[in-house]
C-alpha positions in Angstrom: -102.9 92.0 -10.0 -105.2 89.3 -10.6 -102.5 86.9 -8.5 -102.8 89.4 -5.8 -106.3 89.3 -5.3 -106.8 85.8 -5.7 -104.0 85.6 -2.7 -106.2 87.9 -0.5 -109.1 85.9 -1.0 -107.8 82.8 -0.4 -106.1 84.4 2.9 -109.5 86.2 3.5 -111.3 82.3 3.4 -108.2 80.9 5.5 -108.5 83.3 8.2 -112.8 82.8 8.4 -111.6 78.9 8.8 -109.5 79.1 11.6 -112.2 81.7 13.1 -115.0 78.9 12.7 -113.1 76.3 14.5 -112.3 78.8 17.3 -116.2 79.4 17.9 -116.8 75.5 17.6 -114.4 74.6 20.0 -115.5 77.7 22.1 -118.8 75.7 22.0 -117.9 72.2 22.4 -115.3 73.1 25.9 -118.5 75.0 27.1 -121.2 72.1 26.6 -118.2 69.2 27.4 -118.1 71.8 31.2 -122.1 71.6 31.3 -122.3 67.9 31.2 -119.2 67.2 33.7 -121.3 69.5 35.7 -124.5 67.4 35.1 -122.5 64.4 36.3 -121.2 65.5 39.2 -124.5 66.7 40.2 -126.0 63.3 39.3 -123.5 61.2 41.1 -124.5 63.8 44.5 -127.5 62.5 44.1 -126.6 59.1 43.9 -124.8 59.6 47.4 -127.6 61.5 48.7 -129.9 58.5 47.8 -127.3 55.6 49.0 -126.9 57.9 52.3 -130.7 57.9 53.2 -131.0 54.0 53.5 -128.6 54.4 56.6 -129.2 58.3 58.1 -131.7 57.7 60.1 -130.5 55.8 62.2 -127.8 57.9 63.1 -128.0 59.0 67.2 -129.4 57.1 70.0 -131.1 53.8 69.1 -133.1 51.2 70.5 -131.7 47.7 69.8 -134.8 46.9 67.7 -133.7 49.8 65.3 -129.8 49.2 65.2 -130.9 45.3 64.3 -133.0 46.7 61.2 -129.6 48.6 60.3 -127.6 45.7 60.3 -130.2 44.0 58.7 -130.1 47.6 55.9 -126.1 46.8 55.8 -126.3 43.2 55.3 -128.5 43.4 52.0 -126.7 46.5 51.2 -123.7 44.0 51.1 -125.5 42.0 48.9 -126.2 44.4 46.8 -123.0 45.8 46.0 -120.7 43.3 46.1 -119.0 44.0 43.2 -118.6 48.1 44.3 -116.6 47.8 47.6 -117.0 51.7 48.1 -120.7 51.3 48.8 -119.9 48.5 51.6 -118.9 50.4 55.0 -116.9 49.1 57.6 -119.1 48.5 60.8 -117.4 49.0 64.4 -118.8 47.4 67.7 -118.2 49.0 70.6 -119.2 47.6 74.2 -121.5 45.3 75.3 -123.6 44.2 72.6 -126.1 42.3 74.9 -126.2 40.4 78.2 -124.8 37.2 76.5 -122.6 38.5 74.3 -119.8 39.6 75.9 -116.5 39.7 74.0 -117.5 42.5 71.0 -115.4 44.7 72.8 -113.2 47.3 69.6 -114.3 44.6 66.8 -114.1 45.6 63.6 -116.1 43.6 60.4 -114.4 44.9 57.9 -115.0 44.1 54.0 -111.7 43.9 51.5 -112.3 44.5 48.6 -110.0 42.9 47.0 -111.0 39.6 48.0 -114.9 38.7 47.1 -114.7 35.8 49.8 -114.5 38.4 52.6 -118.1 39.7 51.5 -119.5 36.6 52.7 -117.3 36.5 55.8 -118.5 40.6 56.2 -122.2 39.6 56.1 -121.8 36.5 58.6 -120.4 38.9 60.9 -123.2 41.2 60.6 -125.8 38.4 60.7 -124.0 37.2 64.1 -124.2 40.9 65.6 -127.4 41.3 64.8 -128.6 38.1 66.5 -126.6 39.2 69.8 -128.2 42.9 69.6 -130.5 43.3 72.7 -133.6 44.7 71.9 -133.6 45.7 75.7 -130.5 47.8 75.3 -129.6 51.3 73.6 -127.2 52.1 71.1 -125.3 54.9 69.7 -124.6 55.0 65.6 -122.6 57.8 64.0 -121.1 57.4 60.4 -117.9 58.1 58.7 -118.1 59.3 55.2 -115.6 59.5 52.0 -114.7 62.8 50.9 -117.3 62.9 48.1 -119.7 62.5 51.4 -120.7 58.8 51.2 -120.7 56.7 54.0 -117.9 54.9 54.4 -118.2 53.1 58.1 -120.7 52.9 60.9 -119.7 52.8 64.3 -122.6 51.2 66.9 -121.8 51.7 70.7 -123.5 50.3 73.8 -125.2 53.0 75.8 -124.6 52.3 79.2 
């Protein structure tokens, strides 16, 4: 008899274990989904924040304004050399100015596999930039990643 009790009580203190892990890893998947969750959020944020350097200058621009976006994209380049998904491709389109002739579909594109191209990327810009007629207007529009970041910028000559 005594055995038999001693049996249920140990059973009895088995079961309560196994019942007090299941709460705390109740608790633990329930906190670990709250802080993904915080993340995610975060990292919107961070897109939000990266995105509002460039989003206004998204629709008609003067040249003026699409030369202080390649100027934006040039330090920007600078900036995150060693994050290639924060580095968008740029796309000229047209006539870029009077003397300028030959931008016609060129791409300045940044690999990132290669950290040389950054510098070849930002010479590009710096060129554009200097042919960019202050006289002229522009069109931008942006690409983005799926997580909403921007991921190129196209620039076209308004005729």
């Amino acid at each position: 008899m005594e055995n038999a009790s001693k049996a249920l009580l140990i059973a009895g203190a088995i079961l309560l274990a196994i019942l007090i892990i299941a709460i705390g890893m109740f608790i633990f998947t329930s906190a670990q989904s709250q802080v993904n969750d915080a993340l995610t959020d975060m990292s919107s944020q961070q897109i939000e924040a990266f995105n509002s350097n460039f989003s206004s200058y998204e629709a008609e621009q003067v040249g003026s304004q699409v030369k202080s976006l390649l100027g934006r994209l040039i330090a920007n380049g600078n900036t995150y050399t060693e994050e290639p998904a924060k580095v968008p491709n740029v796309h000229i389109n047209g006539q870029v100015s009077d003397t300028f002739h030959n931008m016609n579909d060129s791409w300045v594109n940044y690999d990132n596999s290669d950290v040389s191209n950054m510098c070849n990327y930002i010479n590009n810009l710096g060129i554009i930039r200097n042919h960019i007629s202050t006289k002229h207007k522009y069109y931008v529009e942006f690409g983005y990643t799926e997580t909403g970041l921007i991921s190129s910028v196209t620039i076209s000559y308004d005729f």
